[in-house]
N, C-alpha and C positions, 0 to 999 in steps of 0.2 A: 372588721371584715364582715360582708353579711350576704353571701350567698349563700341560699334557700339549703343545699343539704349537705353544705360546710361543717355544721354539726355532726351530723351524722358522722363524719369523716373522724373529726376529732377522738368521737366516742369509741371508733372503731381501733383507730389507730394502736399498733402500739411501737411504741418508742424506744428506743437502745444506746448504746454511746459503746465508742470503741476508738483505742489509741493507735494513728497512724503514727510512723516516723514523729513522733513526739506530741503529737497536737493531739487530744481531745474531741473526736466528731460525733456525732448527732447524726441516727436515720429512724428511718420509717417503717412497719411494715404492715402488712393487712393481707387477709385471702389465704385461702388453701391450693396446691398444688405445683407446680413446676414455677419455677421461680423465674421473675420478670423483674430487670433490673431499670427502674426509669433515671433517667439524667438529665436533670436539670437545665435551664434555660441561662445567660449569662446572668442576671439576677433574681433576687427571690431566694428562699428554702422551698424544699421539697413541698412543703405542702400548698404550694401553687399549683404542684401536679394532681390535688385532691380529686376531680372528676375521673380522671385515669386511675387511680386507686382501685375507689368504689366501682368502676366498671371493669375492671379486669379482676378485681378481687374475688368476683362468679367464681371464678374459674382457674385462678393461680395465686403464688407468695408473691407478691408485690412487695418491692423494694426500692425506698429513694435515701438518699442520702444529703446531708448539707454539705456543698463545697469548702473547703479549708479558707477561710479568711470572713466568714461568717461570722454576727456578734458574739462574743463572748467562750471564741477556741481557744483563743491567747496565741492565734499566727498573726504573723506579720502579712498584711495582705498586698501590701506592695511586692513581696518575694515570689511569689507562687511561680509556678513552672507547669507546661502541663503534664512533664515526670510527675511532678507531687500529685496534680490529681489523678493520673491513670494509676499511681500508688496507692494513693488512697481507695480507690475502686477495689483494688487485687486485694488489699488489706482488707478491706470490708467483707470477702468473698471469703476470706480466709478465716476471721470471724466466726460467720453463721455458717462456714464448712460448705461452700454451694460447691458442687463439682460441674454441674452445666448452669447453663440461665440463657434466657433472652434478652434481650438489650433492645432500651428504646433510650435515643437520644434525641432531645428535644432543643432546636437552635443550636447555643453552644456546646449544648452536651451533645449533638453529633459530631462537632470536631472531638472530644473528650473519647465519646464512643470509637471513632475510627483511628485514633491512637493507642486504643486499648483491644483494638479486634485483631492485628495481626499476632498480639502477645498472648490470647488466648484460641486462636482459632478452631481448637478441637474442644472448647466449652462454650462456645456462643451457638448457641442452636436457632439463634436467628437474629437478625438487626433493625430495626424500625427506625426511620431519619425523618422527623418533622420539622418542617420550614427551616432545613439545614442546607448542605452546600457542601463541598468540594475544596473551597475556599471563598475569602469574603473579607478583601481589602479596606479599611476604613478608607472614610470619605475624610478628605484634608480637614472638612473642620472638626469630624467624630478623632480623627487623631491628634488635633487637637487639644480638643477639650481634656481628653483622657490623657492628655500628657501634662497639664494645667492641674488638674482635678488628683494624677498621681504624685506630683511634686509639692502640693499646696494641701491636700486631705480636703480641701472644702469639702462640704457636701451637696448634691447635685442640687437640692433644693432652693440653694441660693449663688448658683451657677448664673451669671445672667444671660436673658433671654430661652432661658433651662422652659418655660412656658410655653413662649413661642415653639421652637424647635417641635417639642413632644407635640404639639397641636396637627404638627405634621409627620407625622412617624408614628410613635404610639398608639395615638387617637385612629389612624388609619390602620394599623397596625391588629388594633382588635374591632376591625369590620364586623358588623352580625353579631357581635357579642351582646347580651343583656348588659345594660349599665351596671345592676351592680357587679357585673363580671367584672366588668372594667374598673370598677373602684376596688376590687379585691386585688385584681393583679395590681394595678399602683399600686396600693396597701403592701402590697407583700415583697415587690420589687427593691421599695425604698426601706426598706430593714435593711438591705445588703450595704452594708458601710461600702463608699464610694470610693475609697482609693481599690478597694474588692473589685469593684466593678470596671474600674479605669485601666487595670493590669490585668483582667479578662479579656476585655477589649483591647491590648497593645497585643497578647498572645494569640486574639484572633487574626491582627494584623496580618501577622507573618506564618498565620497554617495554608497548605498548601498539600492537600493529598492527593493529587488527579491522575498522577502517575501510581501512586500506592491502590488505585479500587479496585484492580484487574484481579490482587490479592488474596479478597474476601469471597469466599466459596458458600457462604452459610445464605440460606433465603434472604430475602433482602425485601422490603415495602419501603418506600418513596412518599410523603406527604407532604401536599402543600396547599395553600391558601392563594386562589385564582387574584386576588388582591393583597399580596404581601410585597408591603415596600419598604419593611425592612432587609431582607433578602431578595435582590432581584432577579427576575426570573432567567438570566441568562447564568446566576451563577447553580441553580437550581438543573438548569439545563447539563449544565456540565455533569454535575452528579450522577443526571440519570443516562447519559451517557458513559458512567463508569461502570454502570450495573446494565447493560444491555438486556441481559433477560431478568432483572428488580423487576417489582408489581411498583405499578405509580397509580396514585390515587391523587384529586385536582377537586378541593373543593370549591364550587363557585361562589361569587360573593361573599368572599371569607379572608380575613387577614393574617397575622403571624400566628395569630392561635386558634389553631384548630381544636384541642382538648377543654378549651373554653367556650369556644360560639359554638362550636358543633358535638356537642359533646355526646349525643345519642349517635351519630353517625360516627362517629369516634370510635366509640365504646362497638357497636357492630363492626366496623371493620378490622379493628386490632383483634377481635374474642373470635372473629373469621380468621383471619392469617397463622395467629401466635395458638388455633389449634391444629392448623394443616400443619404449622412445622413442627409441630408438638407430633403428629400421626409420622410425619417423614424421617422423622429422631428414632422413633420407635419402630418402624420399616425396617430401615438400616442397621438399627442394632441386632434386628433380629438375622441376617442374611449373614 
């Protein structure tokens, strides 16, 4: 991996391990103050989130976590459920004792996030949804593949036409990104053993909150990438029609990852929101 202050990350980091419901996981933390919980993308470890780290780290406990079916937990990653991960999240909480946090879910970790906000709603002190959605039906051949890829374990690498495809998705997908950005996230994507990622993607299939958003009461920001074709923007649309009065932000020329191609603009707008509702937390408590 070789982005320029990935280092830095590393050196900063420190590292923890803690047993959910039987499995062994692996998180992250860095930063002083009001703790900020990030979640993860469908593949990868946390430390794809490195740029959101070290920018939020200014200013608060940054917290990521690896999802259960990651190398070497000893789960079965064909099993998972998204019970097990909103579990493993509340487990983790319970851990390092957080009583409040903010939550930022990135992709698949806003479905993760919006299964986990109705069960804590009086400790999210706010919700951050990047290039996430509402819902987000596979496309016949992505259900496919991920039903091939979960019955068979291959790995995606010698998926064929696995080339192709990504040329058109991925490649588009991290728009504005520096190239090595883009070799860091491959890099770090392809660690996630692939039957992991093939039963992420069957559990995306079938999420469906658009009737549950009226629910969440806590601040809400909206991010997307004005070129994300992994997420299209009608299912993005719906989102922000859950959140009527949510803050939306719309980077131009930008693809799925924002915390990567944009990561100074990034970095100013999360360290803007997550301290107005940091001041609206502490309003409130005080009245």
């Amino acid at each position: 991996m070789s982005a320029k202050d990935y280092e830095q990350f590393k050196e900063g980091l420190q590292i923890g391990h803690f047993t959910s419901n039987g499995v062994r996981l692996t998180y992250g933390q860095m930063g002083q103050g009001s703790p900020v919980v990030l979640l993860n993308g469908m593949g990868g470890n946390f430390h794809i989130n490195y740029k959101m780290f070290l920018g939020l780290a200014e200013s608060f406990r940054v917290t990521g976590l690896n999802y259960r079916g990651e190398s070497g937990d000893g789960s079965d990653p064909g099993e998972v459920t998204y019970e097990d991960l909103v579990s493993d999240v509340e487990n983790l909480l319970k851990h390092l004792s957080v009583e409040s946090f903010h939550l930022i879910g990135f992709s698949f970790g806003g479905s993760v996030a919006q299964h986990l906000l109705p069960r804590h709603s009086e400790k999210v002190l706010s919700v951050t949804l990047i290039s996430s959605f509402a819902r987000r039906p596979l496309k016949w051949y992505e259900r496919l593949l991920a039903r091939l890829v979960l019955k068979t374990g291959i790995p995606f690498q010698r998926v064929p036409g696995r080339k192709f495809i990504s040329r058109f998705s991925h490649c588009k997908a991290l728009n504005a990104a520096d190239p090595s950005l883009v070799c860091f996230a491959c890099e770090n994507a392809s660690q996630t053993p692939s039957r992991a990622l093939a039963k992420r993607a069957l559990l995306l299939d079938s999420f469906d909150n658009r009737k549950r958003l009226k629910d969440i009461e806590c601040p809400v920001l909206l991010i997307r990438g004005a070129r994300d074709t992994l997420v299209p923007v009608a299912y993005f649309e719906e989102l922000q029609e859950g959140f009527p009065h949510g803050r939306t932000e719309v980077f131009a020329e930008t693809g799925h990852f924002p915390p990567l191609s944009r990561g100074e603009e990034m970095k100013a707008l999360l360290l803007d929101f997550l301290s107005k509702a940091d001041s609206k937390s502490v309003m409130s408590a005080g009245m």
